[in-house]
Backbone as CSV, one residue per row, in Angstrom:
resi,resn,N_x,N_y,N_z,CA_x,CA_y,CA_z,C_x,C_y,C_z
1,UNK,-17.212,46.146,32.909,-17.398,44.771,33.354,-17.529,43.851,32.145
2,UNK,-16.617,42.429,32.543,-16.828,41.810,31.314,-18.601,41.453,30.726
3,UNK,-19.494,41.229,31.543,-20.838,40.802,31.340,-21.684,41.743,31.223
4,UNK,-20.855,42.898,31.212,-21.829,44.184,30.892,-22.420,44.906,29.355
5,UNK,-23.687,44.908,29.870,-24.125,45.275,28.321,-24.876,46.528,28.344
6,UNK,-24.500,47.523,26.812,-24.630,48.654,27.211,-25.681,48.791,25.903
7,UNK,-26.973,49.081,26.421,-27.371,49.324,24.724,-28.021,51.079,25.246
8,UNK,-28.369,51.892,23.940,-28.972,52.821,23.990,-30.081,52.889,23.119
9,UNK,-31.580,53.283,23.448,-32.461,53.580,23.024,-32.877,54.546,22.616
10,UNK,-33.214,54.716,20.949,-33.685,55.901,20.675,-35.253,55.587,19.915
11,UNK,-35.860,56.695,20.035,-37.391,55.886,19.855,-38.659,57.559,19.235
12,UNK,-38.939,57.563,18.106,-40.289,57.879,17.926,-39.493,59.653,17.281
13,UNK,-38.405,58.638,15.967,-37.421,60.232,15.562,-38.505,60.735,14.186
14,UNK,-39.548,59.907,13.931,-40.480,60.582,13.203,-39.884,61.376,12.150
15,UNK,-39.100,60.866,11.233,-38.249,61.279,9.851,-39.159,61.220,8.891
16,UNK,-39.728,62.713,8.081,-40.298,62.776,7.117,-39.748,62.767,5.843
17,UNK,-40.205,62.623,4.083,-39.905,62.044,3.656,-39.079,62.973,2.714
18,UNK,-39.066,63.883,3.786,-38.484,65.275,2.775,-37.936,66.160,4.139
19,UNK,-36.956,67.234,3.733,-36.377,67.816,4.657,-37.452,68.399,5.561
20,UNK,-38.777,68.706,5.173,-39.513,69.558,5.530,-39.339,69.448,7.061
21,UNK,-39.991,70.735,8.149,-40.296,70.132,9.633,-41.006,69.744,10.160
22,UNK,-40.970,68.738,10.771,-42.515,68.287,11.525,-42.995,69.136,12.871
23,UNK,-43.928,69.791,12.428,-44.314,70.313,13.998,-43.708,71.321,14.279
24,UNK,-42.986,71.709,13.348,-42.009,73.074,13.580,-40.955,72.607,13.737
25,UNK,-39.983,71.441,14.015,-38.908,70.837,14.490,-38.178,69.763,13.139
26,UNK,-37.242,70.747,13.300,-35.619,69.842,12.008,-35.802,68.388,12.833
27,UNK,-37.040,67.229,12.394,-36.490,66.389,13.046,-35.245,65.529,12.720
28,UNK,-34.846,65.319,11.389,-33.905,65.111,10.761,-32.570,65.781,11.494
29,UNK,-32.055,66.991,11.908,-31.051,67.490,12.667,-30.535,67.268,13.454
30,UNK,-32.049,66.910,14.708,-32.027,66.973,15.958,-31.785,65.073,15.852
31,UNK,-32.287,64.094,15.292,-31.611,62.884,15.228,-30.405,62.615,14.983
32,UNK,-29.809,63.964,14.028,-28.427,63.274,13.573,-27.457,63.821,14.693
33,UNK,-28.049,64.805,15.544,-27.264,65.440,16.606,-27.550,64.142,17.525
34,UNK,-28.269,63.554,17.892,-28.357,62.315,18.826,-27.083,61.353,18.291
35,UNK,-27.172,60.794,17.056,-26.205,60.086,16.869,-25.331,60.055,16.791
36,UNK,-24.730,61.434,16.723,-23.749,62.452,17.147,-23.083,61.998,18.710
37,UNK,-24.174,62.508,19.605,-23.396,62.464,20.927,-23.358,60.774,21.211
38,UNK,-24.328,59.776,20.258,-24.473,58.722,21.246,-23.076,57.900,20.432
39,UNK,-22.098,58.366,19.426,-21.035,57.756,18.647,-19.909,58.187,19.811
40,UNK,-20.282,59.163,20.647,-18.922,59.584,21.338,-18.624,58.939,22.441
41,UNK,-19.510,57.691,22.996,-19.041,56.547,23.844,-19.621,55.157,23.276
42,UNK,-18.971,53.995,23.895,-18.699,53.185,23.293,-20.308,52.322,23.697
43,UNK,-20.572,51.310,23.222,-21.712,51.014,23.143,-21.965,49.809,22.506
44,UNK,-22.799,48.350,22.700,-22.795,47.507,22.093,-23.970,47.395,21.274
45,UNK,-25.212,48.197,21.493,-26.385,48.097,20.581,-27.340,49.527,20.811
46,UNK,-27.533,49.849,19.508,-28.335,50.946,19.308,-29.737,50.073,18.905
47,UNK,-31.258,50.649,20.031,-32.350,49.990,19.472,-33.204,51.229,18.995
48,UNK,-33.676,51.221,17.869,-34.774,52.797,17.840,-35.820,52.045,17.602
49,UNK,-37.042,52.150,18.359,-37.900,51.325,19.459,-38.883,51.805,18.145
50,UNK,-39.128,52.343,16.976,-40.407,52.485,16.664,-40.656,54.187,16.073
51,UNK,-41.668,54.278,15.048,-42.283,55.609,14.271,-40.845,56.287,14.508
52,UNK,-40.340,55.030,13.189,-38.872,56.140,12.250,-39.737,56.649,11.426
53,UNK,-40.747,56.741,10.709,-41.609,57.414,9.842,-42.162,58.472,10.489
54,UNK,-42.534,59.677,9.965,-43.287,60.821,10.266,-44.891,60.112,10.237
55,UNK,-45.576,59.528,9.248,-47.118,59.590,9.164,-47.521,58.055,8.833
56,UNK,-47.054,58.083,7.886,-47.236,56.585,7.468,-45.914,55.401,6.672
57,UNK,-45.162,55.284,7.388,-44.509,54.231,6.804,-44.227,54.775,5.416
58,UNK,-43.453,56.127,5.336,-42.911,56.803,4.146,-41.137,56.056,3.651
59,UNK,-41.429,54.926,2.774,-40.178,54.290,2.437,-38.598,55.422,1.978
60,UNK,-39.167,56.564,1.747,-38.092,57.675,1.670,-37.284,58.423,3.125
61,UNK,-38.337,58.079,4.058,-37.875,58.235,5.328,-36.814,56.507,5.796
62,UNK,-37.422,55.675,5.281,-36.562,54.719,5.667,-35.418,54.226,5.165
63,UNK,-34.922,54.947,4.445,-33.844,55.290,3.258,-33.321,55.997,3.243
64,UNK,-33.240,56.980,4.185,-32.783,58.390,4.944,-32.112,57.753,6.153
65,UNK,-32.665,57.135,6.554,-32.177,56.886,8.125,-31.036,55.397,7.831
66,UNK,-31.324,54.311,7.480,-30.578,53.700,7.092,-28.992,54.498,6.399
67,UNK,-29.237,55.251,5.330,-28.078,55.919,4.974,-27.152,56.628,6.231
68,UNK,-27.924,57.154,6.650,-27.285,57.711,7.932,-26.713,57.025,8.732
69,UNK,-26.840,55.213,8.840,-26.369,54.394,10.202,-25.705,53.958,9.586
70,UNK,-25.103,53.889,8.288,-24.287,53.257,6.799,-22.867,53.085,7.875
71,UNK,-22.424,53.784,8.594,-21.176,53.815,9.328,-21.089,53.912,10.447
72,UNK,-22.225,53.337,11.215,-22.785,53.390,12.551,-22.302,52.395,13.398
73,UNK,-20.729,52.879,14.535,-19.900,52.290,14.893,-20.464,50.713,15.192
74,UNK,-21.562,50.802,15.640,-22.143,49.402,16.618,-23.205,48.949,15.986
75,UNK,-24.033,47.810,16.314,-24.942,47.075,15.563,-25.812,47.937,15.930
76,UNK,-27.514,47.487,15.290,-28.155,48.141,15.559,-29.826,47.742,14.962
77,UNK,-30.799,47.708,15.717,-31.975,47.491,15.536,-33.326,47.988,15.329
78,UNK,-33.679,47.549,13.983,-34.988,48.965,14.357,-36.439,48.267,14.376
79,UNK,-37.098,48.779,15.083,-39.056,48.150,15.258,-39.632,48.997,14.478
80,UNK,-40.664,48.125,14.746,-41.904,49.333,14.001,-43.435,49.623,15.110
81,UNK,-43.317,51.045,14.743,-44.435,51.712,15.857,-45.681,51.752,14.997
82,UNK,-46.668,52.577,15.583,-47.933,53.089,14.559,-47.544,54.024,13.604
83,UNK,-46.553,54.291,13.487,-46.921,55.199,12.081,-45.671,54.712,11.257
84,UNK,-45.497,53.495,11.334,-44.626,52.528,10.545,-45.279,51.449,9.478
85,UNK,-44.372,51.351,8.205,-45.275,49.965,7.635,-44.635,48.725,7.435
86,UNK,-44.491,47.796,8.810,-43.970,46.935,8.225,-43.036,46.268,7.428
87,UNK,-43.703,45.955,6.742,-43.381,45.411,5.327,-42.200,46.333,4.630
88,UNK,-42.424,47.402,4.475,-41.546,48.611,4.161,-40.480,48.874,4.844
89,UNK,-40.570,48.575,5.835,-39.213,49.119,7.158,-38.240,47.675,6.953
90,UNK,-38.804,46.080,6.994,-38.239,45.113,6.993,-37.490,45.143,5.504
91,UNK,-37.976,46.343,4.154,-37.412,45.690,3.021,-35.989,46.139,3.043
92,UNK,-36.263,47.960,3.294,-34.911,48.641,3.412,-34.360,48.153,4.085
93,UNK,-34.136,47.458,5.384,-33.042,47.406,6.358,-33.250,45.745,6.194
94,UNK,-33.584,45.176,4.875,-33.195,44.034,4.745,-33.850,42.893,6.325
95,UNK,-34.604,42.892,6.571,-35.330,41.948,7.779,-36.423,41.413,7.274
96,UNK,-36.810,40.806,6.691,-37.622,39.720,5.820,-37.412,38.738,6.329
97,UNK,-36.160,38.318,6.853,-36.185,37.121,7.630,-37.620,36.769,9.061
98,UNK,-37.575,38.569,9.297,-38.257,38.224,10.581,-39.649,38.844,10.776
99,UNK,-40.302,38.866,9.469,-41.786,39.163,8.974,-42.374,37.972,9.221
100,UNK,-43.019,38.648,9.945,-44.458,36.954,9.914,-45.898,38.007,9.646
101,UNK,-46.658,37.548,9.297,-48.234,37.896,8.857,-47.781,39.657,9.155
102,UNK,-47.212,40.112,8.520,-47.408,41.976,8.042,-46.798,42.046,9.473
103,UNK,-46.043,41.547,10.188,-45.507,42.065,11.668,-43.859,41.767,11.611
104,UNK,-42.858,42.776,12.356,-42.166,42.516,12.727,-41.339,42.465,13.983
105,UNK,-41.022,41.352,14.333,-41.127,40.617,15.979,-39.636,39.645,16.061
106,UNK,-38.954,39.671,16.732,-37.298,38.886,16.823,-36.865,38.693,17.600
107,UNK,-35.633,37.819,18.141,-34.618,37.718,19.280,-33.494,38.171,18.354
108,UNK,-33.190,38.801,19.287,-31.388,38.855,19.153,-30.550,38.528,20.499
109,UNK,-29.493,38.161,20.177,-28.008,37.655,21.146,-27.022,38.605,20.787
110,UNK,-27.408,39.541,22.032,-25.896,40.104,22.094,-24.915,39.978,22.883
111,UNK,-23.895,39.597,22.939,-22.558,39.712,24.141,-23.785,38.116,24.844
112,UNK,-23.784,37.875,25.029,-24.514,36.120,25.398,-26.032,36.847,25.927
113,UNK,-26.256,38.264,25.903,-27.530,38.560,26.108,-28.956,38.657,25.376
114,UNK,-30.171,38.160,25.692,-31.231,38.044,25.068,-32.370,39.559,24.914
115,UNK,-32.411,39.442,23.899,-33.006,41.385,23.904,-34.634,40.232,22.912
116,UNK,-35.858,40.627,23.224,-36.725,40.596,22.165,-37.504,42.086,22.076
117,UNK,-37.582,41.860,20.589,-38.902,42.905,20.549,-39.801,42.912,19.714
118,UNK,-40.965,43.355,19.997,-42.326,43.162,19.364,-42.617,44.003,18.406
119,UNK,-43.585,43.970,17.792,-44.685,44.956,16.972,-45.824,45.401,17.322
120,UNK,-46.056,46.591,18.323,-47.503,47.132,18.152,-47.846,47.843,17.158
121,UNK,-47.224,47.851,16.080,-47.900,48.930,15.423,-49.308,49.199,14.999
122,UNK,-49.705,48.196,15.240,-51.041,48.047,15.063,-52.227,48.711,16.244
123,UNK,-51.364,49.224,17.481,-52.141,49.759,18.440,-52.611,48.222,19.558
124,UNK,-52.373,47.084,18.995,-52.331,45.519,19.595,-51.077,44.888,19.569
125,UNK,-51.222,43.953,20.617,-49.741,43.018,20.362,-50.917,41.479,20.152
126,UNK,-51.059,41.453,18.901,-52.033,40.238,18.925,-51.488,38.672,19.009
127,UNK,-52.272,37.707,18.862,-52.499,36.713,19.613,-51.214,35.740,19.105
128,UNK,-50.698,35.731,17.476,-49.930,35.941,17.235,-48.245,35.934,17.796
129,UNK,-47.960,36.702,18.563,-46.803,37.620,18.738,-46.837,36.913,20.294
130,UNK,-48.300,37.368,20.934,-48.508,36.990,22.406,-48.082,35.198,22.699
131,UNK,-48.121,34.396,21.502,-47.748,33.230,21.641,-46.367,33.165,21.626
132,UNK,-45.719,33.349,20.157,-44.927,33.876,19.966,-43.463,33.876,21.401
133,UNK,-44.347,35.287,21.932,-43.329,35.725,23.645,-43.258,34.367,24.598
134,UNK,-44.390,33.865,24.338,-44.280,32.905,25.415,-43.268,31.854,25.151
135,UNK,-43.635,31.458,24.055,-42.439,30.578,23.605,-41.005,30.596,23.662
136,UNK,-41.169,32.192,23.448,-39.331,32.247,23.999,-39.164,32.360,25.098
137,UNK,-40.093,32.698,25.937,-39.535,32.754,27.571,-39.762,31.357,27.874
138,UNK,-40.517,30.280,27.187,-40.856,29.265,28.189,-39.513,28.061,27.891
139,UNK,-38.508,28.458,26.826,-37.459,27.960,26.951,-36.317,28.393,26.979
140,UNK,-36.129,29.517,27.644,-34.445,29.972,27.978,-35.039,29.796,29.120
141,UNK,-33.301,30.386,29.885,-33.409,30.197,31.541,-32.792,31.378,31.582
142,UNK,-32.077,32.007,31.060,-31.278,33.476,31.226,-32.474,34.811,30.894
143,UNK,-32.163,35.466,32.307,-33.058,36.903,31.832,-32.508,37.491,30.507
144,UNK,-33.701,38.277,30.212,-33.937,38.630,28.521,-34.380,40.688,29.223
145,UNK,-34.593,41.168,28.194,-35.087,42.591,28.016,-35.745,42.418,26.677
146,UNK,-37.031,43.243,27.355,-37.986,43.306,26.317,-38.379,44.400,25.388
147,UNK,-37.939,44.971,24.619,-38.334,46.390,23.445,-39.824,46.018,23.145
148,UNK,-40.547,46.923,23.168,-42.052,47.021,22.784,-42.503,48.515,22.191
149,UNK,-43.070,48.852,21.161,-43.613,50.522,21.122,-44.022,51.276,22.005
150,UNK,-45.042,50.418,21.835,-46.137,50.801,23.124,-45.952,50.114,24.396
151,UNK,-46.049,51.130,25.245,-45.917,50.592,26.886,-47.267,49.615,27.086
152,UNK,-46.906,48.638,27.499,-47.807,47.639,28.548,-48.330,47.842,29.886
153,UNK,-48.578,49.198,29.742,-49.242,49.970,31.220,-49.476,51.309,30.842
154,UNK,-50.697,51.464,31.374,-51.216,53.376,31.619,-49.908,54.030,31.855
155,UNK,-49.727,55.397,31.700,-48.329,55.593,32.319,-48.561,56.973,32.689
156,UNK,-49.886,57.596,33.422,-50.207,58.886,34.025,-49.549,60.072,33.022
157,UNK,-50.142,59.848,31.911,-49.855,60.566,30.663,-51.708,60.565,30.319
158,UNK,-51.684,62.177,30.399,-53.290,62.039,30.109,-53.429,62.206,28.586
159,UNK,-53.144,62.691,27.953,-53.627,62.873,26.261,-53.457,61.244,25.579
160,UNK,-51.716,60.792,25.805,-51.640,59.602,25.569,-52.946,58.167,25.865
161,UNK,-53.001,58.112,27.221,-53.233,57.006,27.551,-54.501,57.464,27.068
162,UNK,-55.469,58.371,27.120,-56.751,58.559,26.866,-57.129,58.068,25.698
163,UNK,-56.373,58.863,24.638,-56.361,58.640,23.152,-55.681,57.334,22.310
164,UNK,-54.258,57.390,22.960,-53.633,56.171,22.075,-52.250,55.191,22.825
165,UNK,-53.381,54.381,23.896,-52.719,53.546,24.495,-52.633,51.751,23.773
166,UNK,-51.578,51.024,24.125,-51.751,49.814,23.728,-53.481,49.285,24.214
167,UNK,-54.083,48.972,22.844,-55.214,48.127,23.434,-55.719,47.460,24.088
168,UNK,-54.651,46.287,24.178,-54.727,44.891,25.126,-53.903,44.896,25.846
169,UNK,-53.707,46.559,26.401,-52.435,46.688,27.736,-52.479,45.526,28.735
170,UNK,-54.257,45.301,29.404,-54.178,44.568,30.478,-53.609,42.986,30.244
171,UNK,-53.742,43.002,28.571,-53.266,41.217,28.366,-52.188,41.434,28.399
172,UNK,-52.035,42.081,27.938,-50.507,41.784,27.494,-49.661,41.673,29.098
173,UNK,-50.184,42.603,29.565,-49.710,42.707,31.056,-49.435,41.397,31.940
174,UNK,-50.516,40.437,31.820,-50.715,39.587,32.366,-49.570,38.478,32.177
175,UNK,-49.010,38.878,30.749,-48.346,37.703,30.531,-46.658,38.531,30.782
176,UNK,-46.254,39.209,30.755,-45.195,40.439,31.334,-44.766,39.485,32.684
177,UNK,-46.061,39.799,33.646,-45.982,39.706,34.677,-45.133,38.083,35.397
178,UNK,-46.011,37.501,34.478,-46.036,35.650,34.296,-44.441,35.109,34.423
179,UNK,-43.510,36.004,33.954,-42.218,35.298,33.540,-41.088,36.350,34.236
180,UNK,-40.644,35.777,35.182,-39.185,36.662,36.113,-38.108,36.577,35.274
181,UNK,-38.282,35.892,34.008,-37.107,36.247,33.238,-37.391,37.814,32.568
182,UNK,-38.223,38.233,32.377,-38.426,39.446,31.990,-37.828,40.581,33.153
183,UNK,-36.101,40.955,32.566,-35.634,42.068,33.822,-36.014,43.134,33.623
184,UNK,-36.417,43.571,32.484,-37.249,45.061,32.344,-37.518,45.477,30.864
185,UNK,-38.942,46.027,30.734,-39.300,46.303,29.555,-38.962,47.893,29.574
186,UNK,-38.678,48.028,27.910,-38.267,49.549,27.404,-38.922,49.883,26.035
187,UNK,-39.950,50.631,26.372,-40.721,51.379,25.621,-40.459,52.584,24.509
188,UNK,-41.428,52.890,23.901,-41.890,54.504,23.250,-43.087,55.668,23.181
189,UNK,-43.429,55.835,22.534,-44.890,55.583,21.874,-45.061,57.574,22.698
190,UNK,-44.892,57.514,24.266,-45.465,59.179,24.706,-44.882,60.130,24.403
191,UNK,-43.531,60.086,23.913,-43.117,61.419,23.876,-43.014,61.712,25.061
192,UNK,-42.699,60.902,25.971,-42.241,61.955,27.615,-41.235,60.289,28.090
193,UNK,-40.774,61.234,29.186,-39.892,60.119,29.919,-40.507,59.447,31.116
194,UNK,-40.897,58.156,31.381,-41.411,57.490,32.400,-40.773,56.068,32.949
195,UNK,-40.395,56.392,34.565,-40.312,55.066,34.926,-41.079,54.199,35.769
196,UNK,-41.782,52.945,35.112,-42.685,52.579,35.981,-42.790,51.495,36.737
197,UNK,-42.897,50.624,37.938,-43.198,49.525,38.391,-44.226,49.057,39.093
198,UNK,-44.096,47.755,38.785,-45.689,47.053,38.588,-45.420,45.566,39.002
199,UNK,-46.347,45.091,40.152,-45.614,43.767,39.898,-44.358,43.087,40.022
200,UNK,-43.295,43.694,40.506,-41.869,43.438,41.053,-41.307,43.522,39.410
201,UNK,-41.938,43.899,38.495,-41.348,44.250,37.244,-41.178,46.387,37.216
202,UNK,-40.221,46.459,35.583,-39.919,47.547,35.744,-40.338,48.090,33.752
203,UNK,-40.819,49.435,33.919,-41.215,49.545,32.949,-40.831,50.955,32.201
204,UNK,-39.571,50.974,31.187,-39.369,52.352,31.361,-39.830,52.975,29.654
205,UNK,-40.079,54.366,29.556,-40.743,54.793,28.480,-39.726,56.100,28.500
206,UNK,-39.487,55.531,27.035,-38.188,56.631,26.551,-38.685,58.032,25.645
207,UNK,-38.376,58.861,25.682,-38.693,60.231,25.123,-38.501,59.997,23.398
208,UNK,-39.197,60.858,23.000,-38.829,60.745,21.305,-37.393,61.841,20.640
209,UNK,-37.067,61.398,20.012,-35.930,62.664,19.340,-36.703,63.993,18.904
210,UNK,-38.036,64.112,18.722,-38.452,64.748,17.847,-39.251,65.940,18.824
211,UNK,-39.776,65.252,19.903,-40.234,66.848,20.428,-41.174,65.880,21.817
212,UNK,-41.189,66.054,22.931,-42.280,65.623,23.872,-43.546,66.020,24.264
213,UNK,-44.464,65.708,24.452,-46.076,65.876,24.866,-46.059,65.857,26.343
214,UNK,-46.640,66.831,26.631,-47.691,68.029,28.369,-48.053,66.389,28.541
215,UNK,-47.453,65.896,29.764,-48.307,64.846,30.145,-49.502,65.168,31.334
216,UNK,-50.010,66.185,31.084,-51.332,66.664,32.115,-52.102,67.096,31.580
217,UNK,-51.783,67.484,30.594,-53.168,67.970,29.291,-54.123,66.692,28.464
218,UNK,-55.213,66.858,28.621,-55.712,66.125,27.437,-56.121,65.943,26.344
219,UNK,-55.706,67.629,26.022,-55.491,68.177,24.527,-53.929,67.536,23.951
220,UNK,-53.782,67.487,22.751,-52.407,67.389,22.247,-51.899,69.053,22.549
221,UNK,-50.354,69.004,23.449,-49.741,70.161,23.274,-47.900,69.500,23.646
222,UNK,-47.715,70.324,22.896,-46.003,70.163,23.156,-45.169,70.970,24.264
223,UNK,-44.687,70.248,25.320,-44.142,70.437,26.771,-43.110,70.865,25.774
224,UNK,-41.880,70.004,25.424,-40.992,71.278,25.041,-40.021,70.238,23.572
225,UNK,-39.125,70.761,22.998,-38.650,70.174,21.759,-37.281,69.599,21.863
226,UNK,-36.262,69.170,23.048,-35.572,69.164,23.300,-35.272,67.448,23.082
227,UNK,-34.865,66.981,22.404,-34.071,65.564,21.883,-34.273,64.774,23.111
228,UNK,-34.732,63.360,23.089,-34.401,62.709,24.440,-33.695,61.312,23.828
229,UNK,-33.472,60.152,24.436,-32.604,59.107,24.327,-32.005,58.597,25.820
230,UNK,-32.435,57.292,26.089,-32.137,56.489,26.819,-30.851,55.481,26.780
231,UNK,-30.063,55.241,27.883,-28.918,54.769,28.423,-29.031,53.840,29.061
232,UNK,-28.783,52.477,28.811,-29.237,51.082,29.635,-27.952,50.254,29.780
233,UNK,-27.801,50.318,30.900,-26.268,49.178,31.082,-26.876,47.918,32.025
234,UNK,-26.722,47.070,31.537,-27.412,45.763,32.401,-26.047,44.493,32.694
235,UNK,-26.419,44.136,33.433,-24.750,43.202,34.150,-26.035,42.363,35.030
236,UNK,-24.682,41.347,35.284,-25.290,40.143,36.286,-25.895,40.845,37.772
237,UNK,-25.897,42.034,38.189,-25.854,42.655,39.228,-27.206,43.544,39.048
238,UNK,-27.670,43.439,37.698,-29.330,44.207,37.133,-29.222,45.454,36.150
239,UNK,-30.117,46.190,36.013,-29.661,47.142,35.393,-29.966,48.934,35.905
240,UNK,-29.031,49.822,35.084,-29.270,50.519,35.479,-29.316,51.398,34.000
241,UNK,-30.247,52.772,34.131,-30.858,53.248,33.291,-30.883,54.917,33.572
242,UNK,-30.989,55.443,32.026,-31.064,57.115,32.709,-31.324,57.580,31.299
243,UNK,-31.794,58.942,31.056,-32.564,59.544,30.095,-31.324,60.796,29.601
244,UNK,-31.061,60.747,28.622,-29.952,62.260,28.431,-31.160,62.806,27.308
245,UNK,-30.483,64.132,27.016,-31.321,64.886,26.501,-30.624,66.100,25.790
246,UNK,-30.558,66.412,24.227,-29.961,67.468,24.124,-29.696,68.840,24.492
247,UNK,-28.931,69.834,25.020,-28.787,70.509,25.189,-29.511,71.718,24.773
248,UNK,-30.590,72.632,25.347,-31.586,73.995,24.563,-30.596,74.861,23.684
């Protein structure tokens, strides 16, 4: 369809700063096998939603991954999660333009469509950023999609939400809710796949490349290591969405 827009989400590939494995898992492999299958259809935007770093915002990890998208058929966008730094992620991939106070937060226009996305890395979307959103919704008139790290809702993930949920989920929520231009937010942050609705809104949480978390435990344990990555095609008609996953 001519008004159709196809982006894919990849989110939380946790690239350390050395071949080593994280967690037992080539995460380095198992990403480049993602970009692998996601080069073999056509596509107008790749977003990786957040914690391209293994621990802390390791600038050798962000210099790894950039090299790797050096010939990366389609455009492409990257956030920063909690175990991102900022400042560091905006130097390599050149986004300085869109640093404000140690955060990085943007619109983009693709194909005449409005994509924003935020910065929790901080575990907050502070007051900041929360103005920020409003401002751009309170002057377009065309629905937008929203990229965020962290989900803006509990998401019946017990280790997660217990331990390391967005802080000011319920604010942030409030203001989500506020604006029908918002056609659906797309997350990271659990390591599992979730789709949620709330509010005549829709909230989906994409798997990490690197390995997923037991969402019934409230210990940290790993459900299983298998690559995930999200598929979003949105048209005047809404959108539709689905989770692929590498092959065991």
């Amino acid at each position: 369809m001519v008004d159709s827009l196809r982006i894919v989400q990849v989110s939380d590939i946790h690239i350390g700063h050395t071949d080593e494995p994280i967690s037992g898992v080539d995460v380095r492999r198992q990403f480049l096998e993602v970009l692998n299958c996601i080069k073999q259809e056509p596509l107008d935007l790749l977003v990786i939603s957040g914690d391209i770093a293994a621990f802390a915002g390791e600038i050798e990890s962000y210099q790894w991954v950039k090299a790797r998208l050096q010939d990366f058929p389609s455009p492409y966008l990257v956030m920063a999660g909690n175990h991102d730094h900022a400042g560091r992620l905006a130097e390599v991939f050149n986004l300085q333009a869109f640093i404000t106070a140690e955060m990085l937060f943007f619109e983009q226009t693709v194909k005449n469509k409005r994509v924003l996305c935020l910065d929790t890395s901080s575990y907050l979307l502070p007051k900041l950023q929360i103005d920020w959103l409003r401002a751009q919704l309170s002057k377009q008139t065309e629905p937008c999609l929203l990229f965020m790290h962290h989900p803006p809702l509990l998401c019946n993930c017990t280790f997660m939400d217990t331990y390391y949920p967005l802080r000011n989920h319920d604010e942030v929520w409030a203001v989500i809710r506020e604006y029908p231009l918002i056609e659906a937010v797309f997350c990271g942050h659990y390591h599992a796949e979730r789709a949620l609705f709330k509010d005549n809104k829709a909230v989906y949480v994409t798997p990490s490349t690197a390995l997923q978390i037991d969402t019934e435990n409230l210990c940290f344990e790993i459900e299983h290591q298998r690559a995930g990555w999200r598929v979003i095609d949105w048209n005047s008609q809404g959108i539709n969405t689905h989770v692929r996953y590498l092959a065991s």
